[in-house]
Biopython code that builds the backbone (N, CA, C, O; Angstrom):
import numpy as np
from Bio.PDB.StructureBuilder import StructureBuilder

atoms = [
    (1, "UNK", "N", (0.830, -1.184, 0.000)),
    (1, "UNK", "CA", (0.000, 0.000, 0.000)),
    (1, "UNK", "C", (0.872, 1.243, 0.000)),
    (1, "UNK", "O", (1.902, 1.333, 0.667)),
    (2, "UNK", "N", (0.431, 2.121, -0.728)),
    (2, "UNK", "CA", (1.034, 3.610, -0.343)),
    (2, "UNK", "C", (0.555, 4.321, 0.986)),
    (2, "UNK", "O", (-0.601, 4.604, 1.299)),
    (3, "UNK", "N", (1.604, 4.519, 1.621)),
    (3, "UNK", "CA", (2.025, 5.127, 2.839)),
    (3, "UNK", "C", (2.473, 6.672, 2.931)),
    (3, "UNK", "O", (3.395, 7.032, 2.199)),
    (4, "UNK", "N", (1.766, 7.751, 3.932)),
    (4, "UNK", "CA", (1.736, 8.456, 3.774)),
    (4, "UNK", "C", (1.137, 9.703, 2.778)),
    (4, "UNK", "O", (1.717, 10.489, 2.029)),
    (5, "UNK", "N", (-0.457, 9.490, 3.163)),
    (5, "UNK", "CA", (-1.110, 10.083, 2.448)),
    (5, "UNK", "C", (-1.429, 9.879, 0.772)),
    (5, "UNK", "O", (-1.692, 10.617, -0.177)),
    (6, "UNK", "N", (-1.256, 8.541, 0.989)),
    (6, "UNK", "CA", (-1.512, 8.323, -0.477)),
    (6, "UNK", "C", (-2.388, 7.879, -1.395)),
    (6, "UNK", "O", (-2.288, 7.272, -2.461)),
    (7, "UNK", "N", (-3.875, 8.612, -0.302)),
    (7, "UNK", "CA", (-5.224, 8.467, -0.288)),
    (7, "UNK", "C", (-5.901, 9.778, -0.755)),
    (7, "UNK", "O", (-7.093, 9.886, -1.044)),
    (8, "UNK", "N", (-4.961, 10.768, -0.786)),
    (8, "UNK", "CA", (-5.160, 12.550, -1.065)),
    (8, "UNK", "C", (-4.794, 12.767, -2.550)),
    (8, "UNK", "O", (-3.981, 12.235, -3.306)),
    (9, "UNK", "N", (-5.555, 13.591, -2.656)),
    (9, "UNK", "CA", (-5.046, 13.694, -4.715)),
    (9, "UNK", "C", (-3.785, 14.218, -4.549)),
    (9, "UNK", "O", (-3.748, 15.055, -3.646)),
    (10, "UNK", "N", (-2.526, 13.974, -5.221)),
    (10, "UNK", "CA", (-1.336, 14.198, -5.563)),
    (10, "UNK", "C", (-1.464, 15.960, -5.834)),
    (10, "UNK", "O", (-0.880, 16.816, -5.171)),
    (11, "UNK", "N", (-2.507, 16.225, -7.133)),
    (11, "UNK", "CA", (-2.536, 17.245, -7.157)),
    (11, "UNK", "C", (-2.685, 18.586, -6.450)),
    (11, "UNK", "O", (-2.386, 19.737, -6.767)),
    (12, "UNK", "N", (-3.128, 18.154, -5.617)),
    (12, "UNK", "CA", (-3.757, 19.029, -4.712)),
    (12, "UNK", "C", (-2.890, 19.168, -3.065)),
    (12, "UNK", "O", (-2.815, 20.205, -2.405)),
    (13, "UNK", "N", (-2.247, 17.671, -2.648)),
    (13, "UNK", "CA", (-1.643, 17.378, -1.510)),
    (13, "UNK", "C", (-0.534, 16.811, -2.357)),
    (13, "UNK", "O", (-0.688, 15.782, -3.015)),
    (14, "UNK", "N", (0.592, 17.505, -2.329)),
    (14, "UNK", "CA", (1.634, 17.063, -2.743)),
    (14, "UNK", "C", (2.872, 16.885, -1.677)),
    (14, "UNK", "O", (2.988, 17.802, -0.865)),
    (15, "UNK", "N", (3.691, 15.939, -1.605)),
    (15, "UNK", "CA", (4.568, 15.486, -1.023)),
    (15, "UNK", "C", (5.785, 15.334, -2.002)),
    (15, "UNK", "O", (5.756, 14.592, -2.984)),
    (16, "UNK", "N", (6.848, 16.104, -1.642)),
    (16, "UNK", "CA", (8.285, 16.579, -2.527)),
    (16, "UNK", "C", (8.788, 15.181, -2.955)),
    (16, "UNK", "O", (8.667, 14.602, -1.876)),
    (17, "UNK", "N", (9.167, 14.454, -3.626)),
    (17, "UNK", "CA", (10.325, 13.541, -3.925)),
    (17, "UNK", "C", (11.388, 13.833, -4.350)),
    (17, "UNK", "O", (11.508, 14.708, -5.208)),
    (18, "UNK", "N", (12.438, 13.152, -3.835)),
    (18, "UNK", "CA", (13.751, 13.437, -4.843)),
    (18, "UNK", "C", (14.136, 12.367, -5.436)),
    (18, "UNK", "O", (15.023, 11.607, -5.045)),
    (19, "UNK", "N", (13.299, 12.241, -6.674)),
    (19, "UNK", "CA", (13.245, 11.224, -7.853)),
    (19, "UNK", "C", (15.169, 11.159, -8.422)),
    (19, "UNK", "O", (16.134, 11.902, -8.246)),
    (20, "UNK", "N", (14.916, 9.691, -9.226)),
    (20, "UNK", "CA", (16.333, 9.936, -9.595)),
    (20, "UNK", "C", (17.059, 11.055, -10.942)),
    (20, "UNK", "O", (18.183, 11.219, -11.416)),
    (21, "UNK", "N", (15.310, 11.801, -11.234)),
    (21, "UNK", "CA", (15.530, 12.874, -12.003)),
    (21, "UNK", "C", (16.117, 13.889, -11.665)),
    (21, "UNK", "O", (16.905, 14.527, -12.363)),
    (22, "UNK", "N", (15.692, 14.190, -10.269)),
    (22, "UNK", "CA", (15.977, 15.338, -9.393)),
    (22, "UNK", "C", (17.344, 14.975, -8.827)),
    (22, "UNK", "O", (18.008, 16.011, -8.798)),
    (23, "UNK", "N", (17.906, 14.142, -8.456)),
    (23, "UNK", "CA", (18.866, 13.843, -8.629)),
    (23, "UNK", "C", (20.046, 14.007, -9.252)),
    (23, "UNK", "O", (20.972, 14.605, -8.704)),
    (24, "UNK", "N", (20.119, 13.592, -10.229)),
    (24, "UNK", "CA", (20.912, 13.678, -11.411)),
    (24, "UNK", "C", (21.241, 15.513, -11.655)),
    (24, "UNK", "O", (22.347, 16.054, -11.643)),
    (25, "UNK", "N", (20.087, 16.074, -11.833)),
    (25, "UNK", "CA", (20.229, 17.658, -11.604)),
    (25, "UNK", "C", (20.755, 17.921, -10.778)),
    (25, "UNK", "O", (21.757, 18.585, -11.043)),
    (26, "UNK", "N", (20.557, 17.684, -9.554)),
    (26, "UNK", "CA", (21.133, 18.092, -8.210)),
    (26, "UNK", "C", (22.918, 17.975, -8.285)),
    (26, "UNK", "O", (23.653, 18.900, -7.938)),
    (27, "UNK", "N", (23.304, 16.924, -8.698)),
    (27, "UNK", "CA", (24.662, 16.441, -9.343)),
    (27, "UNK", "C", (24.965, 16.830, -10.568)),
    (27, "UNK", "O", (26.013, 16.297, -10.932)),
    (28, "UNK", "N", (24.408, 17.670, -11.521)),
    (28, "UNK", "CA", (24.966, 18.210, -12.724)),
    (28, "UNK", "C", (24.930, 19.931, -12.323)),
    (28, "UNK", "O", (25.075, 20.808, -13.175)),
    (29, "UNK", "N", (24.737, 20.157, -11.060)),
    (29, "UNK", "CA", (24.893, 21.642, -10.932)),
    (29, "UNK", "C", (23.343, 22.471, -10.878)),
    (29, "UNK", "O", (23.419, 23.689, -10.720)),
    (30, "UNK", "N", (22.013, 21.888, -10.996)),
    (30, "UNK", "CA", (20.851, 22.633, -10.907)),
    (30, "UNK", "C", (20.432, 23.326, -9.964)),
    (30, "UNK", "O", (21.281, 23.055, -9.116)),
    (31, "UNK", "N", (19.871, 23.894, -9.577)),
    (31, "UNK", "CA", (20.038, 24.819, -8.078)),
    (31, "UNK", "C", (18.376, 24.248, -7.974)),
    (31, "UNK", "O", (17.706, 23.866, -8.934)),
    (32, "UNK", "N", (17.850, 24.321, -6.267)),
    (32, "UNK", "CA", (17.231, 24.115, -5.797)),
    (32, "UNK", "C", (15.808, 24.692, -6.021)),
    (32, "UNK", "O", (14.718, 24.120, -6.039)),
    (33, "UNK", "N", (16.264, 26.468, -6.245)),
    (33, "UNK", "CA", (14.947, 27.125, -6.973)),
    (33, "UNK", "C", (14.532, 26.761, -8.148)),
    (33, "UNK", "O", (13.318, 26.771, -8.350)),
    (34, "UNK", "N", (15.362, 26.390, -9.108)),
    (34, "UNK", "CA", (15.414, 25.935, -10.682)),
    (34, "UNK", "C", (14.601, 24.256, -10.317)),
    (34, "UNK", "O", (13.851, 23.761, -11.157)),
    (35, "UNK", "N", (14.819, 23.729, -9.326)),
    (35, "UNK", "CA", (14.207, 22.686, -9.040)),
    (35, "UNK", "C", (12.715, 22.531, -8.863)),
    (35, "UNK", "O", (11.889, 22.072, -9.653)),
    (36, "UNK", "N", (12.561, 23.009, -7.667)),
    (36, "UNK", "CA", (11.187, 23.646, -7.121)),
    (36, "UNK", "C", (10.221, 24.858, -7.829)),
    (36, "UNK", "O", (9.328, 25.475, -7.247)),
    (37, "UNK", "N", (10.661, 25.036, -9.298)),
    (37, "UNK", "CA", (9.956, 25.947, -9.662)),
    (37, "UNK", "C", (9.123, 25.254, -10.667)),
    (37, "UNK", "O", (8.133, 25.686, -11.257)),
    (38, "UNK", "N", (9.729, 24.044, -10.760)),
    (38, "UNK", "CA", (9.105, 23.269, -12.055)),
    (38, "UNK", "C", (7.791, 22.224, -11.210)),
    (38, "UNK", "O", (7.372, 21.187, -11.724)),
    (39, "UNK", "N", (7.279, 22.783, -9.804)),
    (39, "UNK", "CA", (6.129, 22.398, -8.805)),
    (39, "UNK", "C", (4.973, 23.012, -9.524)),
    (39, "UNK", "O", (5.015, 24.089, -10.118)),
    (40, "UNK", "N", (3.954, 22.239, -9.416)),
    (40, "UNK", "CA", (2.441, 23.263, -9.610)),
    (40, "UNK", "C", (2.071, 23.934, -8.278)),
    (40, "UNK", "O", (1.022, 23.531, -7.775)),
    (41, "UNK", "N", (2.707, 24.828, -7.661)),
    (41, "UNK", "CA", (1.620, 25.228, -6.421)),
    (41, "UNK", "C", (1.014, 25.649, -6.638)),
    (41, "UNK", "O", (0.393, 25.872, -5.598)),
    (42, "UNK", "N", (0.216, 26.372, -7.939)),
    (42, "UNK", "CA", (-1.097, 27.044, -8.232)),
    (42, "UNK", "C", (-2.214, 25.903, -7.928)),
    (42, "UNK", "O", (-3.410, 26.076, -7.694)),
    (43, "UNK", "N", (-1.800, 25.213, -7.968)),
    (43, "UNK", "CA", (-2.813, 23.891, -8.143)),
    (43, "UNK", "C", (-2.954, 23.166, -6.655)),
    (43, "UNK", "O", (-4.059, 22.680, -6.410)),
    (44, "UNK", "N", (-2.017, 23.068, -5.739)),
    (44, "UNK", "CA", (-1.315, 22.536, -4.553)),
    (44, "UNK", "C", (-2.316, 23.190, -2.863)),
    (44, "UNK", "O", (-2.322, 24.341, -2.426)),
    (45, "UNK", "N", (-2.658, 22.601, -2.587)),
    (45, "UNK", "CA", (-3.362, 23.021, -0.899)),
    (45, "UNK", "C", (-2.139, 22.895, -0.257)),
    (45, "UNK", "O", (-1.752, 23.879, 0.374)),
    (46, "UNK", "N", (-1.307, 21.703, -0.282)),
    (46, "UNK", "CA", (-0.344, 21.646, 0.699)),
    (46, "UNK", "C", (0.819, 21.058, 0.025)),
    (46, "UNK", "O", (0.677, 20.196, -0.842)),
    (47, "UNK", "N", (2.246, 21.604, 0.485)),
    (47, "UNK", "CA", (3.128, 21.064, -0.013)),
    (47, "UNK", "C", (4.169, 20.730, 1.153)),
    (47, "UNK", "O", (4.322, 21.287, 2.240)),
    (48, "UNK", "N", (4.662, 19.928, 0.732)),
    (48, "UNK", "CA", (5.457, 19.158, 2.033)),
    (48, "UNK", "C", (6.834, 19.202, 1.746)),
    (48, "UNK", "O", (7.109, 18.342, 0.910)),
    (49, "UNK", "N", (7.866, 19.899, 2.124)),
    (49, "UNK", "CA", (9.263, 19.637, 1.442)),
    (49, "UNK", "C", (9.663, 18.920, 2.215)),
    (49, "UNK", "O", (9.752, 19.247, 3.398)),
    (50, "UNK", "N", (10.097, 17.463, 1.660)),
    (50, "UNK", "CA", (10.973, 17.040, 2.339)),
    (50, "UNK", "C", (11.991, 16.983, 1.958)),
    (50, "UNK", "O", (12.166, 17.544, 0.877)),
    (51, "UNK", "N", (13.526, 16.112, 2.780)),
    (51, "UNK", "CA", (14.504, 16.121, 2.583)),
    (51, "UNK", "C", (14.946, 18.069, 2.313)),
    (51, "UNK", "O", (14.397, 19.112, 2.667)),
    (52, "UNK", "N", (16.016, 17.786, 1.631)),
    (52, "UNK", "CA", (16.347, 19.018, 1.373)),
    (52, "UNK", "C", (15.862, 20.264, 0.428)),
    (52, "UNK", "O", (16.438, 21.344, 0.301)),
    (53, "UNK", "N", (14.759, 19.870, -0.145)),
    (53, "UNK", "CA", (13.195, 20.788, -0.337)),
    (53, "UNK", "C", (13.538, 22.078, 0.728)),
    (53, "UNK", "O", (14.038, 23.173, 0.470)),
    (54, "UNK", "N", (13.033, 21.467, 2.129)),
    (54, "UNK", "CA", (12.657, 22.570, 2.917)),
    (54, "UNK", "C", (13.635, 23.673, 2.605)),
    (54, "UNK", "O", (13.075, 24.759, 2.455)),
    (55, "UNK", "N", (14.931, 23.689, 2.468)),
    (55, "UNK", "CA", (15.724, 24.643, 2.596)),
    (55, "UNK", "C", (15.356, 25.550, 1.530)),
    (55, "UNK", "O", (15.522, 26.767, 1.616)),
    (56, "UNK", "N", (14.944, 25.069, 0.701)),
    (56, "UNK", "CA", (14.853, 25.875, -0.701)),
    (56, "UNK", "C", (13.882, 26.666, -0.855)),
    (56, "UNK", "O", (13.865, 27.620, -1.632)),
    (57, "UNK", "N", (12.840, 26.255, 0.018)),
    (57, "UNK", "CA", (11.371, 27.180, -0.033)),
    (57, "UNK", "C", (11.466, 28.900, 0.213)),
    (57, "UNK", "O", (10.864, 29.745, -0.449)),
    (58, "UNK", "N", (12.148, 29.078, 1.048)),
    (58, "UNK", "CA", (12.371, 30.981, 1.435)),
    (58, "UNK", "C", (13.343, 31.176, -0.078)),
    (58, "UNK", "O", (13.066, 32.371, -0.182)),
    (59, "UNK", "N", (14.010, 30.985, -0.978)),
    (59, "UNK", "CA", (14.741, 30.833, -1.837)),
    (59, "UNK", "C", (13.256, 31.673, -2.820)),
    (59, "UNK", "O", (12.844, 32.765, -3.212)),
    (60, "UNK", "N", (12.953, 30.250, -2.799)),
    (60, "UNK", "CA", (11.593, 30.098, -4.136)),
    (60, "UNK", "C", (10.772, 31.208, -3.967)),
    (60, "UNK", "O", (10.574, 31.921, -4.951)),
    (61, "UNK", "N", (10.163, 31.537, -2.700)),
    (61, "UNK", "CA", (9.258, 32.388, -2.080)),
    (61, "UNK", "C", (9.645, 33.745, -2.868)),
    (61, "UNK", "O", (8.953, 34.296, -3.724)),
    (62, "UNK", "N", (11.405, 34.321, -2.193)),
    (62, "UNK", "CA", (11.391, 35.369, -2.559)),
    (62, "UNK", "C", (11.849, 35.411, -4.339)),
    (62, "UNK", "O", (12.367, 36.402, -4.853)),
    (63, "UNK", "N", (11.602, 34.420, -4.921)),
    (63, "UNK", "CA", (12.404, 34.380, -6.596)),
    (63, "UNK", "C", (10.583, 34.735, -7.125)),
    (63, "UNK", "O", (10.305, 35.200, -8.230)),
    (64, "UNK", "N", (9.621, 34.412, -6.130)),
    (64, "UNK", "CA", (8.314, 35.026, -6.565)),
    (64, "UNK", "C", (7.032, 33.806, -7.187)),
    (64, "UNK", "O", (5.898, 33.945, -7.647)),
    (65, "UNK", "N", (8.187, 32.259, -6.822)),
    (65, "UNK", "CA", (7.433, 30.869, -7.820)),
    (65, "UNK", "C", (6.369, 30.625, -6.455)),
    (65, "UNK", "O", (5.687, 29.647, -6.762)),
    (66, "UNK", "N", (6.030, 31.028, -5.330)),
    (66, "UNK", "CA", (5.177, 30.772, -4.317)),
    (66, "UNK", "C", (3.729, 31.850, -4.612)),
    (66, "UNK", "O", (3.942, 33.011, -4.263)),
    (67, "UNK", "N", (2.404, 31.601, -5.168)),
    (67, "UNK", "CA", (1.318, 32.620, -4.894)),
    (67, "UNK", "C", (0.643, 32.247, -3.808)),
    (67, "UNK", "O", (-0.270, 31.423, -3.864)),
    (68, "UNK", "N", (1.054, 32.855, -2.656)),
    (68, "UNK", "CA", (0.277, 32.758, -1.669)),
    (68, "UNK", "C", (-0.985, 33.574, -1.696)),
    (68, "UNK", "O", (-1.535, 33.866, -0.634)),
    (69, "UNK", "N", (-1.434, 33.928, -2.764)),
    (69, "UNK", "CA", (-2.941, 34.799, -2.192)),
    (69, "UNK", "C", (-4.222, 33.972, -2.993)),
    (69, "UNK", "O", (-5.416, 34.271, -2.978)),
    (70, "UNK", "N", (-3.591, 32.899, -3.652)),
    (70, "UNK", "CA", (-4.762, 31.856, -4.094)),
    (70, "UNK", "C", (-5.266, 30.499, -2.687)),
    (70, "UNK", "O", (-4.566, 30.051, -1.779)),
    (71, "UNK", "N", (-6.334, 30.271, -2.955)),
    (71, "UNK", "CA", (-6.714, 29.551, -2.072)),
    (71, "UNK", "C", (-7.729, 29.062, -2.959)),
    (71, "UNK", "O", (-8.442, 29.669, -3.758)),
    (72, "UNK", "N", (-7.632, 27.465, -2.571)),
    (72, "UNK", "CA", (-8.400, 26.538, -2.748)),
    (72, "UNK", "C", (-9.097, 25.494, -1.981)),
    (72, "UNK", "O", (-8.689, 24.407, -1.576)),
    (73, "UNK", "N", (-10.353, 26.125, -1.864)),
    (73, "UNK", "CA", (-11.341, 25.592, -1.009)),
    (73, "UNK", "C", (-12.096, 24.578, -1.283)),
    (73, "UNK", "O", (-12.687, 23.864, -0.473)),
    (74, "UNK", "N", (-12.084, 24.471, -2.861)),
    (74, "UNK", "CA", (-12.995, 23.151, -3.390)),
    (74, "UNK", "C", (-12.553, 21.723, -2.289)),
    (74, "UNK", "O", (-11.406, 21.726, -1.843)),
    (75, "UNK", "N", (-13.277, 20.828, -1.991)),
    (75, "UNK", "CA", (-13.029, 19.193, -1.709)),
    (75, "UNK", "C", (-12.209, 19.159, -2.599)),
    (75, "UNK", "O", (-12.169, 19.874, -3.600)),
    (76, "UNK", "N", (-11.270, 18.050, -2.187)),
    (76, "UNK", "CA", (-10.143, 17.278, -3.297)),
    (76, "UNK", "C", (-11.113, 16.064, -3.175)),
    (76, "UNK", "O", (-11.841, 16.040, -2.183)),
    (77, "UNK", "N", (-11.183, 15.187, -3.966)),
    (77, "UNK", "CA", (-10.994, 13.395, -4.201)),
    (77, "UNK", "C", (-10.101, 12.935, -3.064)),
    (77, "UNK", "O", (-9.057, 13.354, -2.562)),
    (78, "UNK", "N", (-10.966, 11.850, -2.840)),
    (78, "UNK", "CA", (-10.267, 10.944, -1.963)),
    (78, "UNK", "C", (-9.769, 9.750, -2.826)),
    (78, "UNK", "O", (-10.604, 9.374, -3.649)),
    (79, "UNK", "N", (-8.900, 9.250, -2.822)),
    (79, "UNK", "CA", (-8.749, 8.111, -3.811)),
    (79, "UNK", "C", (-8.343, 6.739, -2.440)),
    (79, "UNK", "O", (-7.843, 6.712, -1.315)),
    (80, "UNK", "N", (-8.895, 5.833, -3.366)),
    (80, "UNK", "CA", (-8.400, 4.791, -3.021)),
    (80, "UNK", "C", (-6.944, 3.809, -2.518)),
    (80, "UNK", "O", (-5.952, 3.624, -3.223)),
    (81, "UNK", "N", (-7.110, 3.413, -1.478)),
    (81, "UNK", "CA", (-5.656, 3.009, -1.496)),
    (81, "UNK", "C", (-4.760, 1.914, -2.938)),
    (81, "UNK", "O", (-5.137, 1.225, -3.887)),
    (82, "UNK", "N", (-3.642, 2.265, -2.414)),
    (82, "UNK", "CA", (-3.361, 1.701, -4.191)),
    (82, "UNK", "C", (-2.496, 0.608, -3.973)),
    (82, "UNK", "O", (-1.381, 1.096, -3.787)),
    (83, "UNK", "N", (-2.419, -1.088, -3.875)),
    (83, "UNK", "CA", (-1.861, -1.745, -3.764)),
    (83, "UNK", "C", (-0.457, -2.174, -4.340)),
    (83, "UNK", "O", (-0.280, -2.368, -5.543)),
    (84, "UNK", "N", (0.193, -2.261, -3.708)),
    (84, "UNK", "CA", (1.775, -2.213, -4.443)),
    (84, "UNK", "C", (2.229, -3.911, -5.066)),
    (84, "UNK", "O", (3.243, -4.578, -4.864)),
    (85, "UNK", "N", (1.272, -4.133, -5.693)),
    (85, "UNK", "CA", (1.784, -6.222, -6.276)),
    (85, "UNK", "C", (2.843, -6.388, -6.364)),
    (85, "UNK", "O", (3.783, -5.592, -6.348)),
    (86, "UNK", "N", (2.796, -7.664, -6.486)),
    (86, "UNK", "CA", (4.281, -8.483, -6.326)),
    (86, "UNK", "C", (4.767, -7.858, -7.892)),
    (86, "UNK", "O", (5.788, -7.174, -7.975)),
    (87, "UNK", "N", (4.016, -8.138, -8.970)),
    (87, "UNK", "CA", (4.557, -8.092, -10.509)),
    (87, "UNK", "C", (5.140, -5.997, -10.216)),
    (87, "UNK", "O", (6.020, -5.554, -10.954)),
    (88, "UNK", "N", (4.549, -5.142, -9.222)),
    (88, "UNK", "CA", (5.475, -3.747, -9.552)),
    (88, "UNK", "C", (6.546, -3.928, -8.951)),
    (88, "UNK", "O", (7.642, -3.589, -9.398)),
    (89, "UNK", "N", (6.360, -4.465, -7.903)),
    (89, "UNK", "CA", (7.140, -4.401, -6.835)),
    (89, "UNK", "C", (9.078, -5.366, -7.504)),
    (89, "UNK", "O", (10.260, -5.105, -7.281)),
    (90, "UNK", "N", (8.462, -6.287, -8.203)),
    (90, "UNK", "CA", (9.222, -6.881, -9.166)),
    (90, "UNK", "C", (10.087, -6.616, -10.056)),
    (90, "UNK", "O", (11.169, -7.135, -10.329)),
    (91, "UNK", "N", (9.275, -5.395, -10.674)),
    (91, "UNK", "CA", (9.776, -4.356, -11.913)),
    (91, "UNK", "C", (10.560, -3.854, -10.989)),
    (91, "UNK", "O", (11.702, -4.254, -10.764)),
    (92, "UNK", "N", (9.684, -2.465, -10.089)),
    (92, "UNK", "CA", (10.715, -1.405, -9.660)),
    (92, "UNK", "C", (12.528, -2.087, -9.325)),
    (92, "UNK", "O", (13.582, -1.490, -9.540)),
    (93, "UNK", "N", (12.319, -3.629, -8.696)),
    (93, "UNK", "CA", (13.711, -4.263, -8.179)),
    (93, "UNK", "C", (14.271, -4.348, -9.456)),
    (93, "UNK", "O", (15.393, -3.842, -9.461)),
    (94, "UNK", "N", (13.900, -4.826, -10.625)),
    (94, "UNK", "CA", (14.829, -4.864, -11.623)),
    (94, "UNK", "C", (15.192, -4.017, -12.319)),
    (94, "UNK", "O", (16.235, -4.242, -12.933)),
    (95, "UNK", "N", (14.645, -2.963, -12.486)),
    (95, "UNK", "CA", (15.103, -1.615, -12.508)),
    (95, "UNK", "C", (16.412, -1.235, -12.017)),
    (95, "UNK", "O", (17.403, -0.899, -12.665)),
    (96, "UNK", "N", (16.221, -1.367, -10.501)),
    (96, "UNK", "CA", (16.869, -0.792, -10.158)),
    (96, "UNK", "C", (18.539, -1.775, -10.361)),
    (96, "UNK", "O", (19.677, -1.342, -10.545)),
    (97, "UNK", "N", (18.062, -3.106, -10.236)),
    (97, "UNK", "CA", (19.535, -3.766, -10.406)),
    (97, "UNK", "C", (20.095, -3.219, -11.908)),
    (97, "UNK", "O", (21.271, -3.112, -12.254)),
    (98, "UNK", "N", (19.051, -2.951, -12.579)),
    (98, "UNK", "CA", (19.620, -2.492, -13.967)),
    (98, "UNK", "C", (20.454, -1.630, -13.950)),
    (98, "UNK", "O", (21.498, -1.768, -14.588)),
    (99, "UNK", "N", (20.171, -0.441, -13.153)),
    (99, "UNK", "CA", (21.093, 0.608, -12.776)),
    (99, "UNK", "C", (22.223, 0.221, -12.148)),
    (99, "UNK", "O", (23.327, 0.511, -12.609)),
    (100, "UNK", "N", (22.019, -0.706, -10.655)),
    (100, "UNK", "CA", (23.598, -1.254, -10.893)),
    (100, "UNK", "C", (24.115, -1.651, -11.778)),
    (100, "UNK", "O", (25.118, -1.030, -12.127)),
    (101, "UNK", "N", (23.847, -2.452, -12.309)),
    (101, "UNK", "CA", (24.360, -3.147, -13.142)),
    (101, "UNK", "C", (25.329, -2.293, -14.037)),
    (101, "UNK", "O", (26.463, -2.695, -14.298)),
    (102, "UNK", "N", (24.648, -0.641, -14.670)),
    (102, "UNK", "CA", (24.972, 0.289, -14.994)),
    (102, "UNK", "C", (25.759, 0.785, -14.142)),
    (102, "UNK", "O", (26.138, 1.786, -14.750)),
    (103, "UNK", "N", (26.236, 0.798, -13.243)),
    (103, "UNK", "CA", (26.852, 1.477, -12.176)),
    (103, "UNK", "C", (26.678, 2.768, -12.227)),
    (103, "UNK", "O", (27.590, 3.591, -12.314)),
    (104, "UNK", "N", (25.247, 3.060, -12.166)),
    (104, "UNK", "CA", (25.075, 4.114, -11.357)),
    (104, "UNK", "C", (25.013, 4.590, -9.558)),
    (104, "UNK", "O", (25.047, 5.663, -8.956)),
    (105, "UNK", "N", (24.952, 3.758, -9.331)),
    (105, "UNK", "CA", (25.288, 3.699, -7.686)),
    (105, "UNK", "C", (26.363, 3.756, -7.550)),
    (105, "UNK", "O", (26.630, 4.131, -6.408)),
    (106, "UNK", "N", (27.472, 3.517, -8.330)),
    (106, "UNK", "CA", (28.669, 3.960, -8.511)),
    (106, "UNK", "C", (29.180, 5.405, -8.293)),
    (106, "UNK", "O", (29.942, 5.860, -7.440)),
    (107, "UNK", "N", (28.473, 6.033, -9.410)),
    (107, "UNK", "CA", (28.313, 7.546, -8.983)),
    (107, "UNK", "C", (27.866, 8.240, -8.365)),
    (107, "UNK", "O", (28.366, 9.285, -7.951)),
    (108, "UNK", "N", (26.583, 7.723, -8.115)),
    (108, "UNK", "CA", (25.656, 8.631, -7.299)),
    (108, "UNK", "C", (25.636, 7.770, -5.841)),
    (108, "UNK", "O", (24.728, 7.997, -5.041)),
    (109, "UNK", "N", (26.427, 7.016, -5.611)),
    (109, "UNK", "CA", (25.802, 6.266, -4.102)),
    (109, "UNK", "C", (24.904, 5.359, -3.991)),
    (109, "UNK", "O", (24.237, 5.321, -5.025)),
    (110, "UNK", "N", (24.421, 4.278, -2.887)),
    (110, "UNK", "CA", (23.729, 3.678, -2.870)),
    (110, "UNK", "C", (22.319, 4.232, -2.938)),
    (110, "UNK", "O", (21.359, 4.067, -3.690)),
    (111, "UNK", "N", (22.605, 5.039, -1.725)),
    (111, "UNK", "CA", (21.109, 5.139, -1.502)),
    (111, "UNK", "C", (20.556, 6.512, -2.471)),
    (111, "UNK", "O", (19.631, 7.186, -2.016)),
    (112, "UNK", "N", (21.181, 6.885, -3.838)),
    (112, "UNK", "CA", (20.847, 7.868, -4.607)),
    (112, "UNK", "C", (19.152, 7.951, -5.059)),
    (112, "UNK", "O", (18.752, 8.858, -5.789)),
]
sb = StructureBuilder()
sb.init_structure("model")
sb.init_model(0)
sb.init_chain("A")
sb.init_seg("    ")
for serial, (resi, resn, name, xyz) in enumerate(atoms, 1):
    if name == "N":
        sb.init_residue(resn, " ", resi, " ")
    sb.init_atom(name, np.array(xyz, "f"), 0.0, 1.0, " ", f" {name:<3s}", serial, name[0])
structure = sb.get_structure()
């Protein structure tokens, strides 16, 4: 199951990841605002930075990518919980050995 709110529309309740897209930027020199600007908060009730997100938010705020004077009051969707099967759960692992395999954990670390 998805853990941590993963019953709230994405769109609307968003929770930061640092995908291995964001990543890779983060390690080719992208800066954090250049990161976080490519967020929908027009769209967003709540946004959650985690990891090293949070630091970047007063950054973003004053670069002007934060409209704090919209508000969205509509209900969001509740969605259903979303079961994680053996056959994704399967993929995502071979994936990822793929990338070892690639030695990218090489570069970027294990836990990249």
């Amino acid at each position: 199951m998805r853990f941590g709110g993963g019953h709230l529309d994405p769109e609307r309740w968003h929770c930061w990841r640092r995908s291995q897209l964001k990543r890779i930027s983060l390690k080719l020199g992208t800066s954090g605002v250049a990161i976080l600007r490519a967020e929908k908060f027009k769209r967003m009730k709540c946004f959650h930075a985690g990891g090293e997100a949070k630091w970047w938010l007063s950054d973003v705020q004053r670069a002007g990518f934060l409209d704090l004077s919209s508000e969205l009051l509509e209900p969001s969707p509740i969605r259903r919980p979303v079961e994680l099967t053996r056959w994704r759960f399967e993929a995502e692992q071979k994936a990822k050995d793929l990338l070892r395999r690639m030695g990218y954990y090489n570069l970027f670390g294990q836990f990249a």
